[in-house]
Each structure stands twice: as C-alpha cells, then as structure tokens.
N, C-alpha and C positions, 0 to 999 in steps of 0.2 A: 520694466523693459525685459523683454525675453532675450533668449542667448544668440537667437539667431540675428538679431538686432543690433544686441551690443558687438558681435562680430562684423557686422556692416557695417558700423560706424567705426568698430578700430579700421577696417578697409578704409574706409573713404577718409579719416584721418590721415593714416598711412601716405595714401595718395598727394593728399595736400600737400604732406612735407615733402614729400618727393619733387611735388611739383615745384615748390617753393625753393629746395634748394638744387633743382634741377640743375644748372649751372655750375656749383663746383662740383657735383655726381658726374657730370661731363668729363669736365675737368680729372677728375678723379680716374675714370674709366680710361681715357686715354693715355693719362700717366700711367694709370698699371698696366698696359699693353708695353708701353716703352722697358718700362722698369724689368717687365717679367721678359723682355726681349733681353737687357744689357745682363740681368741674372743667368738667362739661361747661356752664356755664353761660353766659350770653353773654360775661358779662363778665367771665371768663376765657378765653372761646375766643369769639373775634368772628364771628358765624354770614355765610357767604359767603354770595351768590345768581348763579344762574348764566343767563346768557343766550345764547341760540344761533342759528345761521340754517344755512341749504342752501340750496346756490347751483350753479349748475352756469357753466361759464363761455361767452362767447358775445363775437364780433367778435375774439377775439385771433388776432393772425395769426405764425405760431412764428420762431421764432429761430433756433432748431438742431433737434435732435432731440429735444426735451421736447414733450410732449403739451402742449394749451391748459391743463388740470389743474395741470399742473406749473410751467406759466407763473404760473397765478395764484395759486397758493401762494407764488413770490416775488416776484409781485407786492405781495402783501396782507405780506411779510416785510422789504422791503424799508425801509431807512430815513427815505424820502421819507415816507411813510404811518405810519410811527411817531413824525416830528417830527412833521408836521401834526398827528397827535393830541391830540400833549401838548400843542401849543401854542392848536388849539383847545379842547380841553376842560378846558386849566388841569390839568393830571395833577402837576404839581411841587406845588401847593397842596392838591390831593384827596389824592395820596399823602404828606403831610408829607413831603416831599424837598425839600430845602437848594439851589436852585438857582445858590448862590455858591458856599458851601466846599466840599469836599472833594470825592469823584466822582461828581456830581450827573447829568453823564450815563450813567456805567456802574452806576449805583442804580436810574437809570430804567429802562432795557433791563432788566435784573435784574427790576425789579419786573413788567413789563409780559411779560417771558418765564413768570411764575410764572401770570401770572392771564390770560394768552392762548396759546388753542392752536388752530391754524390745520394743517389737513390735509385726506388726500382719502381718502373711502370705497370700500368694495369697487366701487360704481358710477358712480364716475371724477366723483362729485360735490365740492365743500367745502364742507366742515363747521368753524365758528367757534362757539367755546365763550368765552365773556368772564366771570371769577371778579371779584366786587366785594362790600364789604361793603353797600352802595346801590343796592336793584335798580335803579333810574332810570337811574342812573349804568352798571350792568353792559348795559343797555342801548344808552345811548347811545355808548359803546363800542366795542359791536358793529356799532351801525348807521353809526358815525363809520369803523370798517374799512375797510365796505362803500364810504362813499362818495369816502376818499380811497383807495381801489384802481382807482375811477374814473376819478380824476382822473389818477392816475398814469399811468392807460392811453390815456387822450387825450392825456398830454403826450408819451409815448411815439408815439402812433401821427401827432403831428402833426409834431414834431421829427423822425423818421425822413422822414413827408411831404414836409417842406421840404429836407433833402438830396437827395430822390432829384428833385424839383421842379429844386433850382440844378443838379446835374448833366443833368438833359434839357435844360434852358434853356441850359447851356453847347455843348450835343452840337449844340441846335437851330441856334447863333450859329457853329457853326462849320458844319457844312452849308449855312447861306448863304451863306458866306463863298464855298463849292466852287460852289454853286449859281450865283451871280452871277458868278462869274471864267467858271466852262463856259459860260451863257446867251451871256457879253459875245463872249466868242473865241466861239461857234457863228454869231453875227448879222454878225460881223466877214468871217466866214468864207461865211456864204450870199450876202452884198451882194460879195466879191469874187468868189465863184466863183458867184455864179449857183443855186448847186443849194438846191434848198429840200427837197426829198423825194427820197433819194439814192434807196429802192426801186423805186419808181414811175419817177422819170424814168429808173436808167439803163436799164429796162426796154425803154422806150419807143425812148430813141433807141438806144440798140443796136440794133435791127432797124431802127431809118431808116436808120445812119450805116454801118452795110456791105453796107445795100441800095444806098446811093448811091456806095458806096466801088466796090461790085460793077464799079455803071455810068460811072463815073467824074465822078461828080455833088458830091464832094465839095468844101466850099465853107473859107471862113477861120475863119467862126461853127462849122462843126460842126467843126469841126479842135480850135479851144477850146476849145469845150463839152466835148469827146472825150476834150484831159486833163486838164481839171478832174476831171471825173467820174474820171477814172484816178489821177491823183495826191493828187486832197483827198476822196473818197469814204473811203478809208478812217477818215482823220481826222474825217472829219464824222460815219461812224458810232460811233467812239469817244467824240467829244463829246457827241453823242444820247443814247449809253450814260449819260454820266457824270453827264449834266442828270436822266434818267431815275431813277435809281438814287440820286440826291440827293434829289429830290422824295419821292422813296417814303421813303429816311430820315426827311427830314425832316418830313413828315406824323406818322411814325409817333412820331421824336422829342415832337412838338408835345401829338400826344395822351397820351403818357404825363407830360408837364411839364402839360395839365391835368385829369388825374385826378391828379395830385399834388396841385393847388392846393386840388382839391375835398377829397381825404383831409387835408389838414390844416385846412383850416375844421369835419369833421364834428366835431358832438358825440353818443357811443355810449353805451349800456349796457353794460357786460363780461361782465355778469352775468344769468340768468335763475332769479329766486327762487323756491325750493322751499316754503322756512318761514325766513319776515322773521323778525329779530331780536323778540322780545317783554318785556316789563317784566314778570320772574317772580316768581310771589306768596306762594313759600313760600321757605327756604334749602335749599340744596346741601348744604353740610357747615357743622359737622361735623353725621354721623350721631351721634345723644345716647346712643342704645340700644349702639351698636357700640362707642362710647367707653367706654359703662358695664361691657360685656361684659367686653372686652378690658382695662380696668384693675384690675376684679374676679377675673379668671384669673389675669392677672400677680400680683396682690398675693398670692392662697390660692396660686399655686406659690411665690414667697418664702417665704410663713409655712411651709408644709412643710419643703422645704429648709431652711430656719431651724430645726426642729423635731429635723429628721432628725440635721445637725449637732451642733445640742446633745446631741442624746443619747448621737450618736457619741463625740463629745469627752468627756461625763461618764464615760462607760462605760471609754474609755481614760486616762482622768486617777485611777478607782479604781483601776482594773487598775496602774497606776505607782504608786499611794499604797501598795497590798499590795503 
C-alpha cells in the first residue's frame, strides 16, 4: 500500500469515528462553549486594565555609551523608583503581600515585573505599559513611574553636581595657594630689583646703556640696573608666566565650580510626553472570545483523541478476546 493511500484510509477511518461518536463530540462542543463562558468570568479570571504613556527622554546627560533612551529605561528599572512606588502608593496592601513574613520584597519585584513593562520603540521613544486589576490604580502607577524617574534624575544630576562643584573648589584653593606664593615672590622681586615691565624696559635701556657704554658715560645706577635686568629678568618672566597661567586656571577653575552649584540646585523634566498615562475604561485581558475559542478547540481535540483511543483499544482488546 503506498503512503498516499494509507493516509486515506487513516482519513476515512478518522471520519468514521467521528461520525460514530458524533453525538457526545456534540455534546462535548456545547459543553465547552458553556464551561469556557462560566471560566472566562470575572470572578474566575480577574479582568486586568492597562494604562500607558510615550515619552521620549530629554536633559539626560550619558554615562558611557548608552543612548538617553537607554538611560532612561534604567532609570525608570532601577530600584530607587520601584521602592518609592511601593511605598507611596501603598502596593504591599493593594497587592495583598505580607510585608513581614516571608519574601515580601522578592514578591514585590515578582509582582511589579508581571504587571510593568518599560521599554523603547522602533523610534527611540518609551513606552510604559502598567497591568492592574483597578483602572485608577493602573494609572496611578504609570503616572507614579513617570514621576519618580524624575526624581531619580535630579538626584542623579545634582549628586554628580556636587562632586564635580567640591573638586573645582579644591583645584580653585589650590591655584591660589600658586597664585599668592608667585604674586608675593614677583612684588618681592620688583621692590628689590627695580624692574616692573621686564619687556618694555629692557628695551629701552639697552639702547641707553651701550649708547653710554659706547661713550664712556657709564654710571653706578645703569651698571645696576644692567644686572638686575641680566640676572633676575629671567626669573621675573617665569614668575609672570606662572601668576599668568594661574589666573587663567583659576578663572576657569571658578567657573566650572559655579555652573556646578547652579546644575545642582536645577530642577528638570527628563521627560517630553507623547501620550500621558490615562485611567482606561474598558479591560485588557483577558480576551473572553479567545478564551472561549481556545478552550473549546482544546476540549473537541480531547474528545477525539479520546474517541479515537477507545476505538483503538476496543478493536484490539477483540482482536485478543478471538
């Protein structure tokens, strides 16, 4: 017998028992319409409601190599924003979880993992999806996300503030430190030598003092003068250097210590809203029709198979009695 053959005859077999036990498969079918009606009910399956928003993210300044997107995805993941939640919105009491005994915080994460999901779409937006059996509640939720990812990012952006604030303010105090020793030895150095503008004068008296030198005019003041300028000119331009080149630090020190003071005082939004969380007026899941579908298929493929079996089993339980 070829294959295509023996597959017609398991068809037309098939068929048989169908037909044959066609009457409780009836039977069967209607009952699973009932059954997947009285399941899908509420009060066996608690109807969810789901709340959402899109957000795109805005002020966050990066870390490493994660996009702002990526940032604020652990932002909004992170733990600081899922205590705050619970604790403001009382989620140990809403989710009947046991805040004494047993794993009261890995219940929570568990529970708050099932009914929150936080990610980013094709167009580098976030998308928060909040499951609740309480629209209000799946709401407030969403919108509680939103505002303690906030917070997190201003603690974030003012705590890093204040570091990079006490390191400028350190760089600044020690710059003055160079600043004021250079100033002291440079004023030390002009009242003993005279020289106040090393470029300018020795300009000048170079051409007096070997015009005089020429003519034999030279006196005991330009003889002085002559190696001060020769001996402490150098030094005086290295101190100028040093005064110079301190001030410009420390100017620049100064300014970055207050845009520091100023980034930790601000308060931001992270966030620029697409579509606010809303209080949804109908449920999510379950789907009532899909549930019906899908437990009324399973049950008519049981009863077949069940059907099929038995017959199987009769047929060889004769076949052994003869």
């Amino acid at each position: 017998m070829s294959q295509s053959e023996s597959g017609q005859l398991s068809t037309i077999i098939l068929l048989r028992i169908i037909k044959k036990w066609q009457k409780q498969i009836i039977i069967c079918f209607f009952a699973s319409i009932a059954a997947g009606f009285i399941i899908s009910l509420p009060i066996f399956m608690t109807p969810m409601f789901k709340s959402s928003a899109v957000l795109y993210p805005s002020n966050l300044s990066p870390y490493s190599k994660e996009t702002p997107t990526e940032q604020m995805v652990q932002l909004f993941n992170s733990e600081d924003v899922r205590d705050s939640l619970v604790k403001k919105l009382h989620l140990f009491k809403h989710y009947r979880i046991d805040s004494i005994n047993g794993y009261p915080r890995y219940e929570m994460m568990k529970k708050l993992n099932e009914n929150i999901s936080v990610s980013k779409n094709q167009y580098e937006a976030i998308e928060i999806n909040v499951y609740d059996k309480d629209p209000k509640m799946a709401q407030r939720i969403c919108q509680g996300m939103i505002d303690f990812m906030n917070i997190k990012g201003i603690s974030l952006i003012h705590s890093r503030a204040i570091v990079i604030a006490e390191l400028n303010k350190k760089a600044m105090e020690n710059e003055k430190h160079i600043l004021d020793s250079a100033e002291s030895v440079l004023t030390t150095l002009r009242d003993s030598s005279g020289i106040t503008d090393f470029e300018s004068q020795i300009e000048g008296f170079s051409r007096e003092y070997y015009r005089a030198l020429a003519s034999g005019n030279v006196n005991a003041n330009m003889t002085k003068a002559h190696k001060n300028l020769t001996t402490k000119g150098a030094e005086f331009m290295t101190l100028k250097e040093v005064v110079r080149n301190s001030r410009d630090a420390y100017t620049s020190y100064q300014k970055n210590y207050e845009a520091a003071l100023v980034d930790s005082k601000k308060e931001l939004d992270f966030h620029n809203m697409v579509s606010p969380p809303l209080v949804p007026e109908k449920k999510d899941s379950p789907k009532r029709a899909i549930v019906m579908i899908l437990f009324t298929l399973s049950t008519m493929l049981i009863a077949i198979v069940t059907a099929v079996y038995i017959e199987q089993y009769r047929d060889k339980l004769k076949s052994q009695l003869q």
